[in-house]
N, C-alpha and C positions, 0 to 999 in steps of 0.2 A: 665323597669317598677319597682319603689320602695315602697313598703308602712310599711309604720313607719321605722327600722331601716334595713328591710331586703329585698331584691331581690327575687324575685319570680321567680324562672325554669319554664318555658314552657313546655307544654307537651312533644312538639320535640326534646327539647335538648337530646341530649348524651354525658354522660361524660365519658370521658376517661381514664380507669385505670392505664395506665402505668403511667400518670402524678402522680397518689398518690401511683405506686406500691413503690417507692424510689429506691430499689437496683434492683429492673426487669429492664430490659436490651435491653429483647424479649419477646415476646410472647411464651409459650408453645408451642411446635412443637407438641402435642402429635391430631391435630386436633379436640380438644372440644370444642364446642363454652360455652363460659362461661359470655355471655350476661344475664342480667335478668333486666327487665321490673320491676322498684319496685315501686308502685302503694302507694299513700298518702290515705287510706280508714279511715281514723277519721275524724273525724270534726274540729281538730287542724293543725296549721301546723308544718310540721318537718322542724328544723332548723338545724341540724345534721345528719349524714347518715356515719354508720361507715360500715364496713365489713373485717374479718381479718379468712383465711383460720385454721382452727380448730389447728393447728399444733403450731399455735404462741398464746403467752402467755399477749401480748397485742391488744388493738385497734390499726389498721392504722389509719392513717389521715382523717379526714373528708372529703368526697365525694362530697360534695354540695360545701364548700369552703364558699366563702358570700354572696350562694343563698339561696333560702328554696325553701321547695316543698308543697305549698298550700291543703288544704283540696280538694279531688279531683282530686289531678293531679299528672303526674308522669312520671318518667324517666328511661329512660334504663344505665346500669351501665356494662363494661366490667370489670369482678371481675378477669381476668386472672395476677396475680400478679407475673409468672414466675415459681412457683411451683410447677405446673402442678397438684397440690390438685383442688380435685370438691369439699366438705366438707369446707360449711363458715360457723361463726357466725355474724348473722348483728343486728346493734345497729341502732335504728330510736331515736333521742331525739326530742322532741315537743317544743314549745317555754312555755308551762309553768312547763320543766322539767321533764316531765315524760318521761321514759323511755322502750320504746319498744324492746325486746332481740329476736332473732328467733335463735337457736341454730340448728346447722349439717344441712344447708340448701345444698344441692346438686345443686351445679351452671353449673353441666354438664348435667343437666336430667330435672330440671324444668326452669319456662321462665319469673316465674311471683312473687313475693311475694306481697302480698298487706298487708300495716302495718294495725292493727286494734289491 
């Protein structure tokens, strides 16, 4: 499903971290599930979805790729990027550029973030 230049995620999908960890390999053996349900709560949609374990000094890759996640709806995301850190920062960008930051989210402990 497409409307105007962007693709719309489904509530079900799940995206797969290891495809944007780059250098992860494996998965952490340390058994944390580092799953999180990241919920679209504005009225905008996000056309961007970054997350990069507090330790590194840039964004990862975009999470969505060339979908978006519509007002409302939302995705599970495996943030296990091989580093065995629980400690992210996630970046939600919107389509009219504004920018949502959640700093030291714990991807070992909590399940859910919802942008807002």
């Amino acid at each position: 499903m497409t409307k105007g230049k962007y693709r719309m995620i489904g509530a079900a999908i799940i995206v797969a971290a290891a495809s944007w960890a780059g250098s992860a390999s494996a998965a952490c053996s340390d058994g944390r599930d580092r799953n999180v349900t990241i919920v679209n709560g504005t009225s905008t949609t996000v056309r961007e979805l970054y997350g990069s374990n507090v330790s590194r000094s840039s964004w990862e890759e975009d999470v969505l790729g060339a979908n978006v996640l519509a007002s409302g709806q939302q995705v599970r995301v495996n943030w296990d990027d091989n580093s065995c850190q629980c400690l992210f920062d996630f970046k939600a960008v919107l389509v009219n550029g504004t920018e949502i930051i959640r700093r030291r989210f714990n991807v070992c402990t909590e399940s859910t973030w919802t942008v807002n």
